[in-house]
C-alpha positions, 0 to 999 in steps of 0.5 A: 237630584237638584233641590230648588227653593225660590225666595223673595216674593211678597205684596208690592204696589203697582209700578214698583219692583221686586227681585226673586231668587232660586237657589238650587242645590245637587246640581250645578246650574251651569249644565242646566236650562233654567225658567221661570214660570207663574200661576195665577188662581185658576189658571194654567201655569205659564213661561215668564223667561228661560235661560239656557245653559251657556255649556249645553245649550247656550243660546238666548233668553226668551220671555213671555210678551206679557214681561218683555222689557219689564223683567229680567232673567240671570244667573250667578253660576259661582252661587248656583242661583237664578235671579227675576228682576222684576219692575213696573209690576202690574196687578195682572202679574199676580202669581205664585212664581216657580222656578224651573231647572231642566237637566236634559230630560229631567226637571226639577222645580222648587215650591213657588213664592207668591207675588201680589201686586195690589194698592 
């Protein structure tokens, strides 16, 4: 049973950065495919970026089109967590943000952290 808890949200200006962390817990991230995902109010929950287990799956990042080039998605497996760079914010990219662990069949995902981006 992994546990993931996603920090570093907050209100940001438009054109400015933010970095989101997501800790996970139980579980080794090196066997897990790995994703972050976004919400905005009312609307359906949608991909940001995935990382695949560099043991399991291996295989690229991908990103939604919407953050090619703007956002980053990594891991430090020795501190079992998963970083979102995320840079030239835009309003549009307002959400509360999820972090997704995928261990075979199973997921796991942690409470979200709001990100706001407004001047």
């Amino acid at each position: 049973q992994a546990q993931l808890a996603e920090s570093g949200g907050g209100l940001v200006q438009p054109g400015g950065s933010l970095t989101l962390s997501c800790a996970v817990s139980g579980s080794s991230i090196r066997v897990a495919n790995m994703g972050w995902y976004r919400q905005a109010p009312g609307k359906q929950r949608d991909l940001v970026a995935t990382m695949p287990s560099p043991i399991i799956s291996g295989g690229p990042t991908t990103y939604a089109d919407s953050v090619k080039g703007r956002f980053t998605i990594s891991r430090d497996n020795t501190q079992n967590t998963v970083y979102l760079q995320m840079t030239s914010l835009k309003p549009e990219d307002t959400a509360v943000y999820y972090c997704k662990a995928s261990f075979g069949e199973y997921d796991f995902w942690g409470q979200g952290t709001q990100v706001t981006v407004s001047s």
